[in-house]
Each structure stands twice: as structure tokens, then as C-alpha cells.
C-alpha positions as CSV (number, residue, x, y, z in Angstrom):
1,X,76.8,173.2,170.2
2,X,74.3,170.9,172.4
3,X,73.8,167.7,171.1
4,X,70.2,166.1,171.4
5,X,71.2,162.5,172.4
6,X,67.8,161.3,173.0
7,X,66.9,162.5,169.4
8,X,69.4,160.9,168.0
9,X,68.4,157.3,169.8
10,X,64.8,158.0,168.5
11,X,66.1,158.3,164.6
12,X,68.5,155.3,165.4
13,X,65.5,153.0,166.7
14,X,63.7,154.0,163.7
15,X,66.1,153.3,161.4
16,X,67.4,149.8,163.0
17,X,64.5,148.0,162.0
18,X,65.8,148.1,158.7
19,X,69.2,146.2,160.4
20,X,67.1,143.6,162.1
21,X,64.9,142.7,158.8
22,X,68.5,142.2,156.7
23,X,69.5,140.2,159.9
24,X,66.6,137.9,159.7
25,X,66.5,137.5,155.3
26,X,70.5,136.6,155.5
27,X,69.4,133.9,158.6
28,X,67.4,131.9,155.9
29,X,70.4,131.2,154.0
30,X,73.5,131.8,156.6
31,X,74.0,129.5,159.1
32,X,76.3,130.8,162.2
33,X,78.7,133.7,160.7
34,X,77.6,136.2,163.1
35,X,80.9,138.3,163.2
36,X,81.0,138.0,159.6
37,X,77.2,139.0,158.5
38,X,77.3,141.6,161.5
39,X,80.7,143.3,160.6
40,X,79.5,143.2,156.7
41,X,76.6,145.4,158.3
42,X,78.9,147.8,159.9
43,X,81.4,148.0,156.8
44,X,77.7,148.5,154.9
45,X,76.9,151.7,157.5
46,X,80.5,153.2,157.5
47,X,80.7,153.4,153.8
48,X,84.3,151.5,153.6
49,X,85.1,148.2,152.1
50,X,86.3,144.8,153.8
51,X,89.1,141.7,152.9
52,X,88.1,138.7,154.3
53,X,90.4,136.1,155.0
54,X,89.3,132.4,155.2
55,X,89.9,129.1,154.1
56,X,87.6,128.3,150.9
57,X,84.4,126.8,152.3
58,X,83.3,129.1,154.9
59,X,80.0,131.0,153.3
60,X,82.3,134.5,152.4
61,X,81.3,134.4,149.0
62,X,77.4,133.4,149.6
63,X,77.3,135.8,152.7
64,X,78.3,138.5,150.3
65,X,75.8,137.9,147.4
66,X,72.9,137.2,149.8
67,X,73.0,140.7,151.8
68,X,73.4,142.3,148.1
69,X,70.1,140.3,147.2
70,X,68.2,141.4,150.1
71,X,69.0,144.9,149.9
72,X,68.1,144.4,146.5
73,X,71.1,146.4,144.3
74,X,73.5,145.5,142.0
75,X,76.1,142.7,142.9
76,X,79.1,141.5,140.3
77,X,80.7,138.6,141.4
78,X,84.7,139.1,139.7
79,X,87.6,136.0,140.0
80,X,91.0,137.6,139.9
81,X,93.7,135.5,138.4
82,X,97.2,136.2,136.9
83,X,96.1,137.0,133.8
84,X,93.3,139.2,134.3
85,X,93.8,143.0,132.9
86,X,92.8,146.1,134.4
87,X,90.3,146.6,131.2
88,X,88.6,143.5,132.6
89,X,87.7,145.2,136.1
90,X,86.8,148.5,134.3
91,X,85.9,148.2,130.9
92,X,86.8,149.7,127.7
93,X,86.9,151.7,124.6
94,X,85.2,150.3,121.8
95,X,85.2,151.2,118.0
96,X,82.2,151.3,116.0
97,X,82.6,151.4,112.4
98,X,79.0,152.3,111.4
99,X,79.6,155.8,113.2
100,X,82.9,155.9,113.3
101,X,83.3,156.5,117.0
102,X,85.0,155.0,120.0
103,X,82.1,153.7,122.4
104,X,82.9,153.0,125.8
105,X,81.5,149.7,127.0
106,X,81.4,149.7,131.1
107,X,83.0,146.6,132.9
108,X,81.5,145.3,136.2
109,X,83.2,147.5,138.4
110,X,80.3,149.6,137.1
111,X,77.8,148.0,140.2
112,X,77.2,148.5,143.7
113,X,78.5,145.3,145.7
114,X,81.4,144.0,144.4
115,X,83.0,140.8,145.5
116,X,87.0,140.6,144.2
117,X,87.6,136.8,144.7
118,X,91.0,135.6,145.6
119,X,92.3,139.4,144.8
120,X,96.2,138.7,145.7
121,X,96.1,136.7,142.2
122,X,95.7,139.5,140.3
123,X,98.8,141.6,139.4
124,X,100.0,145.2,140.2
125,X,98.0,146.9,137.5
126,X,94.9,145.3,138.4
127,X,95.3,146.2,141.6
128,X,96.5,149.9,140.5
129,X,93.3,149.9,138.9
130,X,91.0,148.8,141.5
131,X,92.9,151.4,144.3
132,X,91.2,155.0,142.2
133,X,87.5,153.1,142.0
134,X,87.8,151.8,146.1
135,X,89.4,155.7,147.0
136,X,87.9,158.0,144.6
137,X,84.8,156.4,144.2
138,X,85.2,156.9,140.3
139,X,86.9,155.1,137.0
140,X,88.9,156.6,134.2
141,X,88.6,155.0,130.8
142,X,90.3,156.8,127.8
143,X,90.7,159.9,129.5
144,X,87.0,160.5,130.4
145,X,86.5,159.7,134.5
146,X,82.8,158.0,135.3
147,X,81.6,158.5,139.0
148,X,80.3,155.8,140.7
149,X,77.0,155.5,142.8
150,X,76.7,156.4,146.1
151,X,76.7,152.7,147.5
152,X,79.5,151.3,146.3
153,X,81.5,148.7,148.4
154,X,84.2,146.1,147.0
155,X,84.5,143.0,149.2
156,X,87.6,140.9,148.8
157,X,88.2,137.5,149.6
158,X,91.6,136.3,150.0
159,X,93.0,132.7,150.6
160,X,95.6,132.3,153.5
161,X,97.2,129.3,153.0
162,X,97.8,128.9,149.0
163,X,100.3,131.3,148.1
164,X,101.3,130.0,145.0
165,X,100.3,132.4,142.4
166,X,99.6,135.3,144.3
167,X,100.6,138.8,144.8
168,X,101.4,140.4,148.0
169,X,98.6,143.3,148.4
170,X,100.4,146.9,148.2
171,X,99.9,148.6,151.8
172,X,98.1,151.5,150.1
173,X,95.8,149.4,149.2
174,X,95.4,147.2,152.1
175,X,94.8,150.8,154.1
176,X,91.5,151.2,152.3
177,X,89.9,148.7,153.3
178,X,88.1,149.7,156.5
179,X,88.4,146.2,158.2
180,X,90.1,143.3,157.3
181,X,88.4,140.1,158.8
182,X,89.5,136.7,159.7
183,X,86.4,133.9,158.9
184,X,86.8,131.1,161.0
185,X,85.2,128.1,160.9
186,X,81.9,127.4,162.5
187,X,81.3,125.8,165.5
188,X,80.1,121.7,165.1
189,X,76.6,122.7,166.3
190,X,76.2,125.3,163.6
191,X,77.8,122.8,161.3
192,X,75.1,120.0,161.7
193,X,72.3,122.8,160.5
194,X,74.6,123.6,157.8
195,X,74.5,119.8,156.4
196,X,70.6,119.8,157.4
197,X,70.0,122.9,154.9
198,X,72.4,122.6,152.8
199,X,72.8,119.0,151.6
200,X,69.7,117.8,149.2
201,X,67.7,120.6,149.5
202,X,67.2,124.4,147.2
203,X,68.4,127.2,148.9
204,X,66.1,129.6,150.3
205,X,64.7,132.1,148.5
206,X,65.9,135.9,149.3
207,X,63.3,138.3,149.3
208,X,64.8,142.0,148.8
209,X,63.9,143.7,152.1
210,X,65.9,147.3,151.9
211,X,66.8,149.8,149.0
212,X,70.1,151.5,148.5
213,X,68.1,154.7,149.6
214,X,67.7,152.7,153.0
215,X,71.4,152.0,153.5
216,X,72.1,155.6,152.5
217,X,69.6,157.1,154.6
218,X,70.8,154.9,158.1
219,X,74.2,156.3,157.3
220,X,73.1,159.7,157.5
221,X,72.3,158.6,160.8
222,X,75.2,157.1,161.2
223,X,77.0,160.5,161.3
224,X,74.7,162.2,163.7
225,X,75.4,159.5,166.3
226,X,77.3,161.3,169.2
227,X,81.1,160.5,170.2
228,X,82.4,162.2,173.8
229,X,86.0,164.5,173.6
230,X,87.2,161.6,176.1
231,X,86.4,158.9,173.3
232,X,87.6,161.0,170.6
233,X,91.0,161.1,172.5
234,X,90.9,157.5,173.8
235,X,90.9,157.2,169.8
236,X,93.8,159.3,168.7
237,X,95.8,157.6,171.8
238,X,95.0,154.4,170.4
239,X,96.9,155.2,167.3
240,X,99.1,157.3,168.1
241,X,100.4,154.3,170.5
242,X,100.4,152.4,167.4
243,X,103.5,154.5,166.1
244,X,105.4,155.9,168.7
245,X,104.6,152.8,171.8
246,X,107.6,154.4,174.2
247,X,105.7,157.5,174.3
248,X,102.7,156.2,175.5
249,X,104.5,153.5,177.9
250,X,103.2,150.7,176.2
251,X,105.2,147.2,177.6
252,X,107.1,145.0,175.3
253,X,106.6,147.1,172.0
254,X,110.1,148.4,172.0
255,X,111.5,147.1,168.6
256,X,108.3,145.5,167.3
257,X,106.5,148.3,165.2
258,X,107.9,148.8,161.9
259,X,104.6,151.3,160.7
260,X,101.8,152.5,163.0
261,X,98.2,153.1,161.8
262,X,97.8,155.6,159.2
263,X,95.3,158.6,160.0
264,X,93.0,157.1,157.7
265,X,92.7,154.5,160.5
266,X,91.8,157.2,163.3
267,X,89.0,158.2,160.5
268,X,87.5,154.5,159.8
269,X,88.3,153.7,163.5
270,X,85.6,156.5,164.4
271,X,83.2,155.7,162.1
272,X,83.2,152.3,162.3
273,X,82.7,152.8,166.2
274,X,79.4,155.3,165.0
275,X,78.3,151.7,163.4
276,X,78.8,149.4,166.0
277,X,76.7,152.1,168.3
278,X,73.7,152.0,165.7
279,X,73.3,148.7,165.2
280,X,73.1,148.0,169.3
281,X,70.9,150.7,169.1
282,X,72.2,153.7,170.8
283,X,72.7,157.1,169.8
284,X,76.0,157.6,171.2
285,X,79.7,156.1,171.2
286,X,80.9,154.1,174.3
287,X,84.8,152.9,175.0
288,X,83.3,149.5,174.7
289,X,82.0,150.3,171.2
290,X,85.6,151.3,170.0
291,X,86.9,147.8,171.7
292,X,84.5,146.1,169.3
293,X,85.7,147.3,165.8
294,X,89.3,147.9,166.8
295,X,91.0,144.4,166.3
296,X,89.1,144.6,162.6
297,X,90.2,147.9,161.8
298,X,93.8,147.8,163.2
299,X,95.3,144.3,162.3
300,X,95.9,144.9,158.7
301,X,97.4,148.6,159.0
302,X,100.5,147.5,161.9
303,X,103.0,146.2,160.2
304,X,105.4,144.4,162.4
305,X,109.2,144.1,162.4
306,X,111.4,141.3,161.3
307,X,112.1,140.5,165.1
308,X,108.4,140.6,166.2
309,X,108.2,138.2,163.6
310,X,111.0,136.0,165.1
311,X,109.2,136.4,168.3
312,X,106.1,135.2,166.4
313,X,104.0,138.1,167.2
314,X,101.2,138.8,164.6
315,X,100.1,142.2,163.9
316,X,96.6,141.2,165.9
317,X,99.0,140.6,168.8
318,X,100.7,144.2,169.0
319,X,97.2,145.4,168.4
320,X,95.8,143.9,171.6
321,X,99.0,144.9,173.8
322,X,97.9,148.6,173.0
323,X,94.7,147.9,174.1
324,X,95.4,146.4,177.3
325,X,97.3,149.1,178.0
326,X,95.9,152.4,176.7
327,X,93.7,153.8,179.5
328,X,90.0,153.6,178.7
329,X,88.1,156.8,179.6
């Protein structure tokens, strides 16, 4: 089947105009937080969901609400804590005594953007509950399931360095997120226009500058965007290396790989790389492309043995030693 390449550039030109007017409503607001505005874009294009790590402070939260604001859709804002209950997330079954009938009453799950704050403080049956809507795209309430809309992405924030009062994340759930993110903190430049817009003065207004039928219609495009055999394999080696490292001679991996990356990360790894293609405007996948995602999409899905851990290698670093190594078509 021939592909038409330039065809595909044309439709992506056309349709990343809608990327660069997004870009420049979220500037008003967002100061710096390139790698966090431009990978929420990607997660946006690719159809999967993101954590974010961070210290509190660092624009996740306002980053999140401001791109739901200018695309102009439905946003729900939802603190976990300990005692939150899955009914909270999803709703629940209520009883009218005028007509003597159980009425379901929707919770906020029920939107399009949804921002889980601080998730690992919510316990295992939140979580439980929150796994079928992220996955299956739909929630079950009293035995009746209710589908949810076509754009529907949960971002979670987590905090990294209070861990009283949370709860690990389960790894099946941590696999559905298509990256995980680390937010740093910006740099002093960045900080000093921060304090100049910020402090004393309203926030800018967002004006809604796409539709949910945008978003949808670039990730149509999305899927037509052209990835080589030779990438396709530089992929699968990628994760395959991930599992089995001796096999693929990767150096000083022996005995630091508990788990490799699931398939569902070849999958996201792929798509994701479709992403990063559209929004530098090109209609086809380059190794460089794949580079770009791969840290994201990798560092929560290799889990690392209890003696990479007293060598004080991070998932991130076993991550990179694959891709130093793998050979790049």
C-alpha cells in the first residue's frame, strides 16, 4: 500500500494551526513550562492520560485547567484524600420517593478533562474505580455501564516528597497513563515574569480557541501520520531491551530490571511518537521523534530491582542506558 507522505504533511500543516493558537492562549497565563504545556499537547493528540510529578507550586494544576478553557470543554477539578469513596469519583444511585424509582445522579468523572489532585491519597477502591473509566473509557453504576465521550483524559498530579498519607499507585494503573512527567522548577528568568504577572494583578482572561471536534479531528490525523518498518522495529527493540537487556547486549543491565515495559508501552510509545511528528509539523515519524517521547513514556513502566536501587539507579536511568545503546536506524 503506497503512502502519500506529502498528503499527509499538507493535512498536518492544516491542522497545526489549531496547536499553535492553543500554544499562544495558554502563553497569556503560563509562564515557562514548555515540556509540561507541550507534552499535555501530545498526551491531548495521542488520546492517553498523564501523572505529573512536582512539588506543589509549579503551575500543574493551572496548566491543566487553562488548556481545558481554551479548548473550551468540560474540566472537573477532583482532590483525592483518604477518605474519599469511589461513589464520589462516579456518582450514584439515588431514590426518589415521589416515583418510586432509583435515579442515577452522575459524579464528575462524567466530564472531559479531569484533573485527579494528589491521587496516591486516595485508597485502593478509588483507585479500582478510576482504572475501568481511564481503560474502558466507560463507568458502571448499579449495574447499568454509561460510556464516556470521545475526549476524555484524566490528569493526575502527584506530590513526591510527602508521603505521609498516601497510597502507592498499583502498576496496572500506573501502565495507563501514557507518560508520566517530572515538573521541575522554572528557570530564575522565567521566575521574575512569573512574580511580574502574577503578584497584584487578575489573571488573563482565556478565550476558548478549539472545540473537542478540533482535538478529535487532528487525531484523526494523528493516525495517518507515516512511521518507516526500520522505526517500527527500532521501537519493538527498544522494549524488548527493556525485558530481556542480555539479549540485546545492553552494558550494566545484568541484575537491574525487575519488569520490562508492557506492550501497551510499544502501543503508546508509537503513538505518542505520531504526536511529537504533528506537532513539529511533519507527516512522518523520525528516530529522533521516538527519542523525544521515550524517557516520558518509559520511566514509570521499568521497574527496577532492589540492587539497582542500592546502586541508586532510578528507572529514568536504566531507561536512558537502552537508549544509548539500542542502534538507531
Amino acid at each position: 500500500m503506497s503512502v502519500d507522505i506529502k498528503e499527509i504533511s499538507r493535512k498536518v500543516e492544516k491542522e497545526n494551526v489549531l496547536v499553535r493558537a492553543l500554544q499562544a492562549e495558554i502563553g497569556k497565563v503560563i509562564v515557562g513550562q514548555t515540556y509540561l504545556v507541550e507534552r499535555l499537547f501530545l498526551s491531548l493528540l495521542a488520546d492517553g492520560h498523564v501523572l505529573l510529578e512536582g512539588v506543589p507550586g509549579l503551575a500543574k494544576t493551572l496548566s491543566v485547567k487553562t488548556l481545558a478553557q481554551a479548548i473550551n470543554t468540560g474540566f472537573q477539578r477532583i482532590q483525592f484524600t483518604p477518605d474519599l469513596l469511589p461513589a464520589d469519583l462516579l456518582g450514584t444511585q439515588i431514590y426518589n420517593a415521589k416515583t418510586g424509582e432509583f435515579v442515577t445522579k452522575k459524579g464528575p468523572l462524567f466530564s472531559n478533562i479531569i484533573l485527579a489532585d494528589e491521587i496516591n491519597r486516595a485508597p485502593a477502591k478509588v483507585q479500582s474505580a478510576l482504572l475501568e473509566a481511564m481503560q474502558e473509557r466507560q463507568i458502571t453504576i448499579g449495574g447499568q455501564t454509561y460510556p464516556l465521550g470521545d475526549l476524555f483524559m484524566v490528569m493526575a498530579t502527584q506530590n513526591p516528597i510527602e508521603q505521609e498519607g498516601t497510597y502507592s499507585l498499583p502498576e496496572a494503573q500506573v501502565d495507563r497513563f501514557l507518560f508520566k512527567l517530572k515538573v521541575t522548577y522554572p528557570s530564575k528568568q522565567e521566575e521574575l515574569q512569573i512574580m511580574d504577572r502574577m503578584a497584584g494583578h487578575k489573571p488573563a482572561p482565556i478565550n476558548p480557541v478549539a472545540t473537542p471536534e478540533d482535538i478529535l479531528r487532528a487525531r484523526d490525523v494523528v493516525r495517518e501520520i507515516y512511521i518507516d518498518d526500520k522505526i517500527k522495529n527500532y521501537i519493538v527493540n527498544l522494549i524488548c531491551a527493556t525485558r530481556d537487556p542480555d539479549a540485546y547486549k545492553i552494558k550494566g543491565l545484568k541484575n537491574l530490571v525487575l519488569y520490562g515495559a508492557s506492550p501497551r508501552a510499544t502501543i503508546y510509545l508509537n503513538t505518542a511518537s505520531k504526536a511529537y511528528a504533528f506537532l513539529k509539523g511533519r507527516g512522518y515519524v523520525v528516530p529522533d521523534d521516538v527519542k523525544a517521547v521515550g524517557l516520558d513514556v518509559l520511566r514509570h513502566r521499568v521497574i527496577p530491582t532492589y540492587e539497582a536501587e542500592a546502586e541508586q539507579k532510578t528507572s529514568e536511568d536504566l531507561v536512558k542506558m537502552v537508549f544509548d545503546q539500542i542502534e538507531v536506524p
